[in-house]
N, C-alpha and C positions, 0 to 999 in steps of 0.2 A: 504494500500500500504506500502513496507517496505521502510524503509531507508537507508541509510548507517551507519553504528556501526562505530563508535569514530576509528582510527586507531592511536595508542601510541607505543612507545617503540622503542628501539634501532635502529640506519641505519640497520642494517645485515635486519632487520623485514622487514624495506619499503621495502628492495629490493628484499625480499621473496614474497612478494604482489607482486610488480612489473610487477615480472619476472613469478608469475603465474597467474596472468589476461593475459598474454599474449597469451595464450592459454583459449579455454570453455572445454578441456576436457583431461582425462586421459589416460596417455598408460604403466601402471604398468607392471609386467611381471608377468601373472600366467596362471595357465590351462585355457582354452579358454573352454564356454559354453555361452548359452542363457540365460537369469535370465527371459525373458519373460516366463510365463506362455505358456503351447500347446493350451488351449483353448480361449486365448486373440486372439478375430475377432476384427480386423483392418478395418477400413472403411476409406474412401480415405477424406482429410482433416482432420483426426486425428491428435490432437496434442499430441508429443512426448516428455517426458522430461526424464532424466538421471542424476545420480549421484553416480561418484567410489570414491572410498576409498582413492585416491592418494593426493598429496600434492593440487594439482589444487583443485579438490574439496573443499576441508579443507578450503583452503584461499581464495574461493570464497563465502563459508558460512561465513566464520568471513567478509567479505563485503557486503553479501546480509544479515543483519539480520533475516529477516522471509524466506530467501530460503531454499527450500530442494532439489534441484535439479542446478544443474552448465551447462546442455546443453540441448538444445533444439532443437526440429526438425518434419517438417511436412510430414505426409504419404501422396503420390500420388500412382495414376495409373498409370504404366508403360505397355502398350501394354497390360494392366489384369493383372498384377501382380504388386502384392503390395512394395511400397517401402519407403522411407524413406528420404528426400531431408533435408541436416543440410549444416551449415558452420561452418565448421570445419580447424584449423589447427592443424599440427604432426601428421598426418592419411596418408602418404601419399599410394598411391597404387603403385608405380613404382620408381626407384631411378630418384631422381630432380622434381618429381611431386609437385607443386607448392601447397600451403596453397588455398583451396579455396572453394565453393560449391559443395558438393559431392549428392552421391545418391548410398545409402547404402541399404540390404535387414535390415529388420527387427531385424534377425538375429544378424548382424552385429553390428548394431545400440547399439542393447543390449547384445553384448558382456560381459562375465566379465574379457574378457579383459578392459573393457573402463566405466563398469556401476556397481555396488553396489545394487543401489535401483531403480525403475523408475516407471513411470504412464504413463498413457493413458485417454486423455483428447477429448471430440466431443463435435465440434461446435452442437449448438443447432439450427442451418438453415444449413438444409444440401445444398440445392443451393450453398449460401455463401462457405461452405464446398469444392463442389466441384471447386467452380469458385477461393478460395485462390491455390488451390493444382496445378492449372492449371498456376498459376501466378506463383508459385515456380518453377514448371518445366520449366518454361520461363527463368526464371532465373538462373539455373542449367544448361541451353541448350545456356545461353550465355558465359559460360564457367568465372563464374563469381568469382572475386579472396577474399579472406578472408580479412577484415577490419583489420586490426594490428591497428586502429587509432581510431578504436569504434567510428565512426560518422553517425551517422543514417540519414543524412544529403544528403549523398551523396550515393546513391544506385550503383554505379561503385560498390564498395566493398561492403559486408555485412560481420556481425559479427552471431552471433548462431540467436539471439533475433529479431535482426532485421529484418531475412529475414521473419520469421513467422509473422513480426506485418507487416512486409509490401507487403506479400504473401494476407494476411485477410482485409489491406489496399484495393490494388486494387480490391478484391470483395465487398467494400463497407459496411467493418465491423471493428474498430476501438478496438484494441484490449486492447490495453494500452494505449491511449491518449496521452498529451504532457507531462506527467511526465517525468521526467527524474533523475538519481540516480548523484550527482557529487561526481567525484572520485579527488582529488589532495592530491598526496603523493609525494616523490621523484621522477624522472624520468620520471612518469607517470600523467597527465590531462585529464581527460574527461569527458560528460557526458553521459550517456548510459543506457540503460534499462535490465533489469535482468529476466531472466527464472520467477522467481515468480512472478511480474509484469504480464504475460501472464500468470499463473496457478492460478492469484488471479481475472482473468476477469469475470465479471458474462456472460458470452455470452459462457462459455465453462461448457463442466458436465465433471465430471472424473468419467472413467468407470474400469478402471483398475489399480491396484496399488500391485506393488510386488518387492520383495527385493531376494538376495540371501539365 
């Protein structure tokens, strides 16, 4: 399990951290394509992970020592068609659209606009599989708003991490335990759990893994 890396140096720095944990993801500005592979088959409880090139990213690796990836997000079925349920903020789809659980295509997800590198991670009980993905949509469909407060505590809000550990929670599959990472720098307290934390669980296989 990783830990948190020493955080040193100047205010301007904490407040670089700060101000990029405050977000799990990136919105650079450059040509828009898929980094996924056309022959990545998606099966429903797939775990998603991503990671771009943008400051977010950056300063979310120098906090997750062993991360390779800053967002996370689990595939469902939608009506048959495959999708992609994350908690996400600054994505919004509409002007004033609120910070909060989306449901994105695949596509989307893996934008480079928003991803650099990413994988493709299945549960090893697919039951389990289908019963976390079904718990995400529950939680997507309760119009559920993004965690600014990182408290895996209180499921009103969720953050990237949490909804997948507690999407896999109510299937009765334990994804990362009570571990928890603590963060206290300037401005910011918490304690929370990180993408690698879920990409380090033995209960998942990675099936696909591709970069730009």
């Amino acid at each position: 399990m990783g830990r948190i890396a020493s955080i040193t140096g100047s205010f301007s720095v904490a407040l670089l951290i700060a101000a990029t944990l405050w977000s799990c993801s990136d919105n650079p500005s450059r040509a828009v394509g898929c980094i996924m592979p056309s022959g990545c088959k998606l099966r429903t409880g797939d775990v998603v992970l991503r990671r771009g090139s943008g400051l977010t990213s950056r300063t979310v690796m120098a906090l997750d020592e062993k991360g390779e990836y800053s967002h996370v997000g689990i595939v469902v079925d939608s009506a048959g068609v495959k999708m992609v349920v994350h908690a996400v903020p600054d994505e919004p789809d509409y002007e004033g659209d609120p910070d909060r659980v989306k449901m994105d295509t695949p596509e989307q997800f893996f934008s480079s606009v928003y991803a650099q590198m990413g994988e493709v991670c299945r549960p090893k009980d697919s039951l389990a599989a289908r019963k976390a993905a079904a718990a995400a949509l529950d939680v997507y469909h309760r119009h559920t708003l993004f965690d600014h407060a990182y408290d895996d505590a209180d499921t009103l809000r969720m953050y990237c991490t949490e909804l997948v550990v507690h999407a896999y929670h109510r299937a009765g599959v334990e994804l990362v335990g009570s571990k928890r990472h603590h963060v206290d720098i300037p401005f910011l307290k918490m304690d929370c759990m990180f993408p690698s934390d879920v990409l380090e669980s033995g209960l998942l296989e990675s099936k696909y893994k591709f970069s730009l």
